[in-house]
C-alpha positions in Angstrom: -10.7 42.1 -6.6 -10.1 40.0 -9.6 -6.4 38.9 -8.5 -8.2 37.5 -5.2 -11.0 35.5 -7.3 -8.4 34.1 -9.3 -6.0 33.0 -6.6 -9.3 31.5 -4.7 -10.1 29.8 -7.9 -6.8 28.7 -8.5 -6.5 27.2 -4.7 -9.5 25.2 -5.4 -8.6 23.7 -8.6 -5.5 22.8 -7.0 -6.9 21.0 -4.1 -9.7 19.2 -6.2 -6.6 18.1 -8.5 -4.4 16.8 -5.5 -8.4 14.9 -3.9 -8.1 13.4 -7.9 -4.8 12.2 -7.2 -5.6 10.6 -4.2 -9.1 8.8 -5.5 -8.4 5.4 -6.0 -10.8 3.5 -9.0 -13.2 0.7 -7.3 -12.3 -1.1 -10.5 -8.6 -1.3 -10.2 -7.7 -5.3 -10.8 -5.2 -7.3 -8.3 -3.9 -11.1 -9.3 -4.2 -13.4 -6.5 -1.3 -15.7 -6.4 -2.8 -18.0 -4.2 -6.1 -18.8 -6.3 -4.6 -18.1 -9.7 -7.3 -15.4 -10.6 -8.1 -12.1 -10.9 -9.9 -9.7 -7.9 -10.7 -6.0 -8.0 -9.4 -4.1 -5.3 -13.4 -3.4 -4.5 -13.7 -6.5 -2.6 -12.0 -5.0 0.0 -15.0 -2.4 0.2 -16.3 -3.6 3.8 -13.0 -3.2 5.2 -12.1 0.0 7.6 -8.7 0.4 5.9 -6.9 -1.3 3.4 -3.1 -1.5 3.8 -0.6 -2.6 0.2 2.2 -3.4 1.1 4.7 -3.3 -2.3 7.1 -6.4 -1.8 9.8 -8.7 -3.1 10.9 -11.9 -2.4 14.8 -10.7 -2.6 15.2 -7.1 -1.5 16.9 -7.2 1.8 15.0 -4.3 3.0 11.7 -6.3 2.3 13.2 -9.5 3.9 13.7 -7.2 7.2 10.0 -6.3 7.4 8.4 -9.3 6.6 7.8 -10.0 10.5 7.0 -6.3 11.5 4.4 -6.6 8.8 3.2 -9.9 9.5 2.9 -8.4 13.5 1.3 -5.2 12.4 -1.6 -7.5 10.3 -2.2 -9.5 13.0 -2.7 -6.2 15.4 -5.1 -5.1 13.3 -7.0 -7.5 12.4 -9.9 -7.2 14.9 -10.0 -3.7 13.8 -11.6 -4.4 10.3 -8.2 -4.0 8.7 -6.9 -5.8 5.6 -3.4 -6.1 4.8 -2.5 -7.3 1.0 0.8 -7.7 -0.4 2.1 -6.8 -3.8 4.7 -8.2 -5.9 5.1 -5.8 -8.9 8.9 -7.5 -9.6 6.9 -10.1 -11.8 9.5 -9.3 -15.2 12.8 -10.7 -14.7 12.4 -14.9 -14.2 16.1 -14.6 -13.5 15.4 -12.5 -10.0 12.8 -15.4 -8.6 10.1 -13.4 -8.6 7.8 -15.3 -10.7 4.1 -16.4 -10.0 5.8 -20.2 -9.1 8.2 -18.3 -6.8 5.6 -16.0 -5.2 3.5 -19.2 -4.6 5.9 -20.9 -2.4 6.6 -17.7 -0.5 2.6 -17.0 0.2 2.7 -20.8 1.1 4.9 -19.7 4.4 2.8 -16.8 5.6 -0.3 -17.0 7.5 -3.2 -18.3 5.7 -5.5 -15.1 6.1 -2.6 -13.2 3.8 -3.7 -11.9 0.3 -0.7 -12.0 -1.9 -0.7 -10.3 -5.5 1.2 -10.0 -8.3 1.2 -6.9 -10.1 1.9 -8.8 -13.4 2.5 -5.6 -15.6 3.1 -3.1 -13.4 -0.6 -1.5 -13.9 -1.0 -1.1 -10.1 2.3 -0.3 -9.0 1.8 2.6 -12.1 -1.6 4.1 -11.2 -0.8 3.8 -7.4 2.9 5.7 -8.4 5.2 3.4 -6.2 8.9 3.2 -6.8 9.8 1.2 -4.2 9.8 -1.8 -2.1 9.1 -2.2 0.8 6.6 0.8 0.2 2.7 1.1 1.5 -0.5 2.7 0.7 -2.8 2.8 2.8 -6.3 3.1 1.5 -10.1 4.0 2.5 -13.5 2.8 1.0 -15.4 5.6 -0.1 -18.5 5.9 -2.2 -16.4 6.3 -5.2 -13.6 4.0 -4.9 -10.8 4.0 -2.6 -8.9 7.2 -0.8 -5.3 7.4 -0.6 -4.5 8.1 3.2 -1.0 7.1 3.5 1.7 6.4 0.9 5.3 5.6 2.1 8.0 4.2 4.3 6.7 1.4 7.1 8.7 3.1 9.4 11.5 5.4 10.6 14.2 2.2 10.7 14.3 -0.5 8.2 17.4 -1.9 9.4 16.5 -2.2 13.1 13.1 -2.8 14.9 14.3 -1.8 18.0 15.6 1.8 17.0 11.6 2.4 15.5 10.8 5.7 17.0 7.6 6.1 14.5 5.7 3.8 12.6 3.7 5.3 9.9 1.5 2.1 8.9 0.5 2.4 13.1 0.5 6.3 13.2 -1.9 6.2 10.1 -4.2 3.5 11.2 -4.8 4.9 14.5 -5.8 8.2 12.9 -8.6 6.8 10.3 -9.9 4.3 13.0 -10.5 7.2 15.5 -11.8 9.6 13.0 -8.6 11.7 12.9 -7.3 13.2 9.9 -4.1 11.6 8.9 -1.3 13.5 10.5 1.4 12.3 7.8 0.1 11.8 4.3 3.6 11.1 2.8 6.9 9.9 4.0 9.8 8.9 1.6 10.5 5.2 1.5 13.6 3.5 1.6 14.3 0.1 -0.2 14.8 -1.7 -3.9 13.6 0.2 -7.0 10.9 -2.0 -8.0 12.2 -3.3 -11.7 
């Protein structure tokens, strides 16, 4: 009798750890390259679904889904969701990836895009992403944001046309009908973020 209490106890510590894990704070603070200031992620609180998309002006992989993402925002856009872009390669001036840089890149995308730099790395670090390209997809909730979706865009970076899933789709289709996410996770591929 005791062994069972202690494994039930033990299954619900674990799964209130791994809900922690996944709890996004409201207060968590994003640097808009475009206004040269300083939002928190909460202003995104009226939004469906948020999608962060980790980028980088030079990684090739990043280069290849700057149109599938650009494609994907604009299908979703009706739909309440907001797609952001992060730059956490802000250290190395040599790489042209400063704020200057990031500037004349936001500069060619469309004008509804919110571009950020993750200055020193606080977001990329609480949000545990390694790579770029690499997304997480969140929802409002009353006590912050929920992690639904952290991982690769989709199942080919090299080729659009060999695409047989796409996560950021798959997952967005789920929390706007409801659904429970049917892939939580899915190893990105890309550039170590630096």
């Amino acid at each position: 009798m005791n062994r069972k209490l202690i494994l039930t106890l033990a299954a619900l510590l674990a799964s209130a750890h791994c809900y922690c894990q996944n709890l996004i704070s409201k207060d968590l603070r994003l640097y808009n390259v475009k206004t040269d200031s300083e939002i928190s992620i909460n202003h995104f609180n009226s939004h469906s679904a948020v999608v962060m998309v980790f980028t980088s002006i030079n990684c090739p992989y990043a280069k290849l889904y700057k149109d599938r993402v650009a494609a994907l925002s604009q299908q979703y856009i009706d739909q309440n969701v907001r797609f952001v872009f992060v730059n956490a390669n802000t250290t190395d001036p040599s790489r042209k990836e400063t704020i200057a840089h990031m500037k004349e890149e936001v500069s060619s995308m469309h004008k509804d895009v919110h571009y950020f730099a993750d200055k020193n790395h606080s977001v990329r670090k609480s949000l545990n992403v390694e790579k770029n390209p690499e997304v997480i997809i969140l929802t409002p909730s009353s006590q912050g944001f929920q992690k639904v979706y952290q991982g690769a865009i989709d199942d080919s970076p090299q080729s659009e046309s060999l695409v047989k899933k796409n996560y950021i789709e798959m997952t967005l289709n789920n929390v706007l009908s409801n659904q429970a996410v049917s892939i939580a996770y899915q190893k990105p591929i890309g550039c170590r973020i630096k």
